[in-house]
C-alpha positions, 0 to 999 in steps of 0.5 A, spaced: 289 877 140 295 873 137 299 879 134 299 883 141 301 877 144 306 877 140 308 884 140 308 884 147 312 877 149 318 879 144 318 886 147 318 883 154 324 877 152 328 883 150 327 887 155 328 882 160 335 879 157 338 885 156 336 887 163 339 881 166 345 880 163 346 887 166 344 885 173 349 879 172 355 884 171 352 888 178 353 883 181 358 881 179 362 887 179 359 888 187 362 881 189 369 884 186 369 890 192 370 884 197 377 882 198 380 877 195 381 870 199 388 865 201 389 862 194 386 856 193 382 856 199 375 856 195 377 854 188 381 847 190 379 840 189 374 843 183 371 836 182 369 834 188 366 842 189 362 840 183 360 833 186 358 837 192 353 842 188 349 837 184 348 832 191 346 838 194 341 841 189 339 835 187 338 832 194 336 838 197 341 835 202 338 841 208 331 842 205 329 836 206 331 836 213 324 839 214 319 834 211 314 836 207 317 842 205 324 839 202 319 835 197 315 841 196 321 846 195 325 840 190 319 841 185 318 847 185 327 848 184 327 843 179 321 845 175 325 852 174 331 849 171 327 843 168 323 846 164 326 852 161 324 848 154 317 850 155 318 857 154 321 856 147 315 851 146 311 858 148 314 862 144 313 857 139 305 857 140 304 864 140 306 863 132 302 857 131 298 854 136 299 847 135 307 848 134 311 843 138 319 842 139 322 839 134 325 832 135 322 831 142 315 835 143 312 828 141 316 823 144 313 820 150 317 820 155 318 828 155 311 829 155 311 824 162 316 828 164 313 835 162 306 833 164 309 831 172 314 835 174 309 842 172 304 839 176 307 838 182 310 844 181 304 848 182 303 843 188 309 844 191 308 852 190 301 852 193 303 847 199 310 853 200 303 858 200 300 855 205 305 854 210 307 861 209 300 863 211 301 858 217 307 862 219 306 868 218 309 873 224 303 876 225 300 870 228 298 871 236 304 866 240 308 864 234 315 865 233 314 866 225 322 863 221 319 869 217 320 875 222 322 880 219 322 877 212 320 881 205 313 878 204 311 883 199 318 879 195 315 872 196 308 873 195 311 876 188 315 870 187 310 866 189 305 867 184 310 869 178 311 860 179 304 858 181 301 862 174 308 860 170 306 852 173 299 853 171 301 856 164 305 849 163 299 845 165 294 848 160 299 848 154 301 842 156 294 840 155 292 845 150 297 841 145 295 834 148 287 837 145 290 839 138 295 833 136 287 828 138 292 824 144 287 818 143 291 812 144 297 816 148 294 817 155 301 816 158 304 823 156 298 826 159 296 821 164 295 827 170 292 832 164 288 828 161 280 830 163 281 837 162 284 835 155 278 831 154 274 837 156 278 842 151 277 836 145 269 838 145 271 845 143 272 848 136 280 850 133 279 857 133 277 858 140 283 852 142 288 857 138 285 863 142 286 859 149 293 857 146 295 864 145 292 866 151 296 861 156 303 862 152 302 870 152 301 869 159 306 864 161 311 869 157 309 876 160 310 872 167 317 870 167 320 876 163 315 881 168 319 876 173 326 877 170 325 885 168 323 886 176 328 881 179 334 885 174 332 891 176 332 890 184 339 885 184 338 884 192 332 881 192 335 874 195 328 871 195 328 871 188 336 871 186 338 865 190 336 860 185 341 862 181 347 865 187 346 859 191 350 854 186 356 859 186 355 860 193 354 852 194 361 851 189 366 856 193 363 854 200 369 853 206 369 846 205 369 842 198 366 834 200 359 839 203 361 840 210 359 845 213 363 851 215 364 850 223 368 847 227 375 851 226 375 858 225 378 861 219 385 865 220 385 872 220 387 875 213 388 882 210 388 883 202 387 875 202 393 874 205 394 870 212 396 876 218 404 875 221 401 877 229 409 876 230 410 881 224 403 884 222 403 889 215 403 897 217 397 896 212 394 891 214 387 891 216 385 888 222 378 885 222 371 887 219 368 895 220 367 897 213 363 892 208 367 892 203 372 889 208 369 882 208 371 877 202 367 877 196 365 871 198 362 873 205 359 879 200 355 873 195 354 869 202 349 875 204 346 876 196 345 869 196 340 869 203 333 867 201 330 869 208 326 863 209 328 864 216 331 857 218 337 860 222 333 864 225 328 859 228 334 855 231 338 861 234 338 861 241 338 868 242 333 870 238 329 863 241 330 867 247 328 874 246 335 878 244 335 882 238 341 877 234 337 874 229 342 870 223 337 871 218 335 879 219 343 880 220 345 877 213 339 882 210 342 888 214 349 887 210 346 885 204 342 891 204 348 895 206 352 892 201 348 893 195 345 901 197 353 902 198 355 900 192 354 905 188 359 910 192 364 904 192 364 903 184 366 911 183 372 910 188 369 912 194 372 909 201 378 907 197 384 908 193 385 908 186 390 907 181 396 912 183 394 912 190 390 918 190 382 918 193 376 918 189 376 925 187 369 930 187 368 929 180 368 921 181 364 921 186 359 927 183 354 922 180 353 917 185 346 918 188 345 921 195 341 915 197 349 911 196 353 916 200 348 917 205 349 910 206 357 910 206 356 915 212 354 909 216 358 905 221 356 898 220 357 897 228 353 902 231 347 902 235 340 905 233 342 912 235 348 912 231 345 909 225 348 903 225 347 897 221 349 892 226 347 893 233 353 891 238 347 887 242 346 884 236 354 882 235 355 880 242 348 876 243 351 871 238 353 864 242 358 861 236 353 855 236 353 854 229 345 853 229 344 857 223 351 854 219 347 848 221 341 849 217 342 854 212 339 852 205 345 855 201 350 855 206 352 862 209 358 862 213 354 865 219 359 865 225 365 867 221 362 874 219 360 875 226 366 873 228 370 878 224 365 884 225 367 882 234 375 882 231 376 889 229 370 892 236 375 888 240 382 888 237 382 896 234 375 899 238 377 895 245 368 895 244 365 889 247 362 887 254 366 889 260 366 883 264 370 880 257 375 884 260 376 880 265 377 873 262 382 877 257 387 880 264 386 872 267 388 870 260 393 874 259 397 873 267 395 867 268 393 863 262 387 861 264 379 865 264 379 864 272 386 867 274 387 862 278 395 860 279 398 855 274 400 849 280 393 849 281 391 845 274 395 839 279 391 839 285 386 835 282 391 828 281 391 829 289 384 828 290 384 821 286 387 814 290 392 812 284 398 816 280 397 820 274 404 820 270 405 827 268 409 829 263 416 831 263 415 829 271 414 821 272 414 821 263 420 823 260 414 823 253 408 821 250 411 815 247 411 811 254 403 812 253 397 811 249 394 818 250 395 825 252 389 828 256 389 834 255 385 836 261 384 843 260 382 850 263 375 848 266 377 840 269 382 843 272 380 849 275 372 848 276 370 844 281 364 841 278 368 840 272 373 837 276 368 831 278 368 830 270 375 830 271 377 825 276 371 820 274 373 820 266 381 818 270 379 813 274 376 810 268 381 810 264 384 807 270 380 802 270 380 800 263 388 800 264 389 806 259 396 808 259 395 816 259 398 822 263 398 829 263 401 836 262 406 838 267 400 844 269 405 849 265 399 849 259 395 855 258 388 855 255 387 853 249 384 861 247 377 858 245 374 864 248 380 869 246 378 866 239 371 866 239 371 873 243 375 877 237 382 877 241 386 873 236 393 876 237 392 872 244 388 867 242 395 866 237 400 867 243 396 861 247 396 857 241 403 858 239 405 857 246 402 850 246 403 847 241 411 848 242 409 844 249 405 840 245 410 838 241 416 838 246 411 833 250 410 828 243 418 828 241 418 832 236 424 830 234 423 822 234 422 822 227 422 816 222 427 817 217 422 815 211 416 819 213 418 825 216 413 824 222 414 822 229 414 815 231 410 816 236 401 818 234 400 824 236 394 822 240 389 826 245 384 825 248 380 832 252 373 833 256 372 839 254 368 839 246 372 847 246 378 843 247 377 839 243 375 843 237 381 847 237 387 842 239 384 838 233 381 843 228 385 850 230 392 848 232 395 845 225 393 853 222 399 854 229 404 847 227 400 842 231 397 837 227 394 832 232 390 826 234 383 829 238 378 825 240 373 826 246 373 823 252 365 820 250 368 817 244 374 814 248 370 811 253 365 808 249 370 804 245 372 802 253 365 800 254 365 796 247 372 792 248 369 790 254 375 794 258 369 798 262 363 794 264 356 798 267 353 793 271 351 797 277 344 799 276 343 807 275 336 807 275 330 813 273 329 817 267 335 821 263 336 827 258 342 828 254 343 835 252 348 836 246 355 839 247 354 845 240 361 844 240 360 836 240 355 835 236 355 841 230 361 842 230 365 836 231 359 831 228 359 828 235 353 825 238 352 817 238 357 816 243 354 819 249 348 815 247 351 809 246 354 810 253 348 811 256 344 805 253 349 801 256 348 803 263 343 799 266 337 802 269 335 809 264 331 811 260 334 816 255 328 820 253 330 825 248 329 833 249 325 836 242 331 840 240 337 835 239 342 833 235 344 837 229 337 842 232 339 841 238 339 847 243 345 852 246 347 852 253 349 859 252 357 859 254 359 858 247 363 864 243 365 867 251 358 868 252 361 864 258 364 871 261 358 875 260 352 877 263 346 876 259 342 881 261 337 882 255 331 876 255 330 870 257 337 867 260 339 861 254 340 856 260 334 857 262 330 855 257 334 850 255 333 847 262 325 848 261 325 843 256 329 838 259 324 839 265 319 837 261 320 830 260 321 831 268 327 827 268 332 824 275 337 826 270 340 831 266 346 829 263 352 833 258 358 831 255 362 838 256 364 842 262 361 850 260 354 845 259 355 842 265 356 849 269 351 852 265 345 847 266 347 846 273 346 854 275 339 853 271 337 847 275 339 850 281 336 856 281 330 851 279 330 848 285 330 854 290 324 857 286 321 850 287 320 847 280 324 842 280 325 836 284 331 836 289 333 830 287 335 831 279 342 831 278 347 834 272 352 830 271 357 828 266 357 822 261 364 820 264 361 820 271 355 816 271 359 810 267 363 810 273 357 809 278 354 804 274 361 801 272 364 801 280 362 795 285 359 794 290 353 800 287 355 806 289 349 812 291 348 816 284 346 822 288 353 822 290 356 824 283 351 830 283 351 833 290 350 840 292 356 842 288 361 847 292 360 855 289 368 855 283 373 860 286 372 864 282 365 863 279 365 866 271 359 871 269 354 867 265 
């Protein structure tokens, strides 16, 4: 037995190394058909980028999230790493069975350590097990996180690290047997009755389990390695070596997470001139090899656990975009194409001349076949991403959120809708109509510029507006930025006029723009449009600018004297005056009206006295919440008005839920599936709560066509409200008590209404 175990874990070992340091250089070679990015943009603050990767792996920061299942995952990833040694001391064994690390193999505290972390290991995999089985897709009812997932690939993991944890285990025990552990429990304090067990036996026959236990756990591992080596898009299986790459050039250094701003469009690595662009520069993504190396390690690095797409609104709701299955797609692509793009094929090669015949007469058929295929295409056309699976996404950022290696979710599929929209002019039509109103008027409704005023009429104290009543902004203490919905909208306009007089109340020294302002381009953005998204933003923040005094400079610091602040009602605004426009010269100071008025309300400026009673839901902003990390001022508001009761819906906060407007989705029919407002409104309906409560106008539209539509089918209560944060401070800050109920009547259609 000791000879064939010898044989045959030494051929293994050579086997496995050999094959794995080829599959590192593939991988490496396949990262390298990606374009390059901005210098220094996934490199820079290295110090911070390594803090970032050990308080992530070590903390599993977004594993533990989910309760027994980061505890047990942290085991079973540190037990890999921690307890290589335990292959030498295998390796080791199978020469001499009573054979123990040199220096080490008898101190105790390794022993602890051995002995704990490779039993919980074998736990932690067993409880991984169990709840794999639990959610298996095939269960009635049950939406599985593993739909869609390689089963056949985690079984095999699976039991690769239960054998190689219980050959740990044994060994462990074994050498515990053969060194007479008496007087030295503590280093086998777990193992310590099978080592009593094993003690009762002869030398020989505790030699032979030894070599048996040490071939077994030997074999394993390097079966694992040869398997694994040979099918490099085995992300189930690669991610615990990829994810520390990935982790290390994530967008953000100090761990946050790739949301909120959009990245600008870049060809070769370099940022697109719209005002001049390149004659070869390459406008978005429709081929693989066009997204950056590092959006190809992202899809390499997936471990198709499927929390993306648990949390994904549209699949939530029966539409064909799952995060998870989207990133296997172009993982697979990628890797089966591959071959045809190292021989030269889809590009040029050195003299500017294509890959010849002969260059590509050795890729396999399979690979070229592959290369035919559009990656935007439907089922009949053999494509690799649906364009309902690219037009289904909502941009909320629920997959970002929750994925464990951090993929950049939103960012590839916003390049992907770039080049449908800028070069193949393919997205849904009534798109198309929010891009003329954009383009004529400035804003998605198409409606005139001097309507943006018409709201300051409908309050009883002035609004300064800038360059009218204000020379500038240094005369106030905030800029509110109104935006395109709280000007134009007339549910959001309640929003507007409340969050005013507010301000008014508090004695907050504000003003507006003159109404010359165009949208912010969020959706323009968001849809793919990013030369318009470009034109709007350059026009704004030359306003904007205009508007801070951009020439009233310190002298010893080159900045404006006066704080560039502003303060907006729309999360969308929000996040792009305060996240997108510095990438445009606009670097500002942007707060949300929630935060705003929560520290009025702290400062005692706004005092809520008048009772609002019943039960109240707070529905979480994307924008807000996720992508700008916002969720305690609204609360913190609502708690202080007295007479509700906040009752918190299942999905909220960081897993909270989308209305479904973001990412344009505002602009387009959902014709597939359950209407995403309409799901999130069933969950607020079943606390049965008086009040529905939002901090963002696209939320506010969305949710109150749902609960409308509610009460005409008679499954909601007339009397619920949806009504912003701002508007139910105001009713409960005014005196003498003002009727709730007036804040939230039956809203007047919006001219024109937008196509949700």
């Amino acid at each position: 037995m000791q000879l064939a175990a010898i044989i045959v874990s030494l051929v293994l070992i050579v086997v496995g190394v050999a094959l794995f340091g080829r599959a590192l250089l593939q991988i490496y070679a396949h990262m390298r058909l990606g374009q390059p990015v901005p210098a220094g943009s996934r490199t820079n603050d290295p110090k911070q980028r390594t803090i970032t990767v050990v308080k992530e792996f070590v903390g599993h920061t977004r594993m533990n999230r989910w309760g027994v299942i980061g505890v047990a995952h942290w085991f079973v990833a540190v037990g890999f790493f921690t307890l290589l040694l335990t292959i030498v001391n295998a390796i080791g064994q199978l020469f001499q069975a009573d054979w123990i690390l040199p220096i080490i193999g008898n101190w105790a505290p390794y022993n602890v350590y051995v002995e704990f972390i490779g039993t919980m290991t074998v736990v932690g995999i067993l409880v991984l097990i169990v709840i794999r089985q639990l959610s298996k897709p095939n269960k009635p009812g049950r939406k599985s996180r593993f739909a869609g997932s390689n089963f056949g690939q985690a079984y095999f993991v699976e039991g690769v690290i239960l054998i190689v944890g219980v050959c740990i285990f044994m060994l462990h025990a074994l050498e515990g047997a053969q060194h007479h552990v008496d007087g030295y429990e503590a280093s086998f304090f777990l193992s310590y009755p099978v080592v009593s067990w094993l003690e009762g036996m002869d030398l020989s026959t505790l030699q032979n389990l030894t070599y048996f236990f040490a071939g077994l756990k030997i074999a394993t591992s390097f079966i694992w390695m040869i398997t694994v080596s040979l099918k490099t898009d085995m992300g189930v299986a690669w991610h615990r070596f990829l994810a520390f790459p990935n982790i290390w050039f994530k967008r953000e250094a100090d761990g946050g997470t790739a949301l909120g701003a959009l990245q600008p469009m870049t060809s070769g690595g370099k940022p697109i001139d719209f005002t001049d662009p390149g004659e070869d520069d390459v406008f978005g993504v429709s081929q693989v090899e066009q997204f950056s190396w590092k959006g190809l390690l992202d899809f390499s690095t997936c471990t198709e656990c499927g929390r993306c797409q648990s949390q994904c609104p549209a699949w939530n709701t029966g539409k064909p975009l799952s995060p998870k299955l989207l990133i296997m797609s172009l993982r697979d692509h990628a890797h089966a194409k591959a071959p045809y793009l190292l021989a030269g094929g889809g590009k040029t090669m050195e003299g500017d001349e294509k890959a010849s015949a002969e260059q590509l007469a050795g890729v396999p058929a399979s690979a070229l076949a592959e290369a035919e295929r559009p990656l935007i295409g439907t089922a009949e056309e053999n494509g690799v991403i649906d364009p309902d699976v690219l037009w289904s996404c909502t941009t909320c950022g629920a997959c970002v959120e929750q994925c464990p290696v951090d993929i950049e979710h939103v960012d590839h599929i916003v390049d992907m809708r770039r080049y449908q929209v800028m070069i193949e002019s393919a997205f849904p039509s009534e798109a198309g109509t929010m891009l003329k109103n954009l383009e004529k008027k400035g804003n998605p409704w198409g409606l005139a510029k001097k309507q943006r005023l018409e709201w300051t009429k409908e309050v009883d104290f002035e609004v300064p507006v800038v360059g009218k009543d204000i020379e500038d902004l240094s005369e106030v203490d905030y800029l509110y930025w109104v935006g395109c919905a709280g000007a134009l909208e007339d549910r959001a306009k309640k929003t507007t006029k409340a969050f005013a007089e507010l301000l008014h109340i508090a004695g907050v020294k504000f003003a507006i723009m003159g109404g010359d302002e165009k949208c912010t381009g969020d959706s323009a953005r968001r849809l793919g449009n990013e030369p318009l998204f470009q034109e709007l933003g350059m026009e704004n923040v030359a306003a904007l600018n205009m508007a801070f005094g951009e020439d009233d400079e310190d002298e010893s610091t080159k900045k404006p004297k006066s704080a560039k602040k502003i303060v907006a009602t729309c999360p969308h605004c929000l996040n792009t005056l305060g996240n997108e426009y510095p990438q445009l010269g606009g670097d500002y100071e942007v707060i949300h009206h929630t935060q705003l008025l929560q520290h009025l309300v702290d400062e005692g400026k706004l005092i809520p006295v008048t009772p609002v009673e019943g039960i109240i839901t707070y529905h979480d902003p994307c924008y807000l919440g996720r992508h700008n990390k916002i969720y305690t001022p609204p609360r913190e508001i609502i708690g202080k008005v007295p007479g509700l009761r906040n009752e918190e819906m299942h999905r909220h906060k960081e897993r909270g839920f989308c209305c479904g407007a973001g990412g344009a989705r505002m602009w387009m029919e959902e014709r597939i599936g359950k209407r995403i407002n309409e799901e999130r409104v069933d969950e607020a309906l079943s606390l049965n709560p008086d009040i529905v409560s939002t901090a963002c106008p696209f939320c506010l539209v969305m949710l109150t066509d749902s609960v409308n539509g509610k009460k005409n089918e008679g499954k909601a209560k007339e009397s619920i409200q949806v009504v912003d944060v701002a508007q139910l401070l105001l009713d409960s800050v005014k005196t003498p008590p003002v009727d709730p109920a007036g804040s939230a009547e039956q809203e007047s259609e919006p001219a024109p209404e937008p196509v949700k």
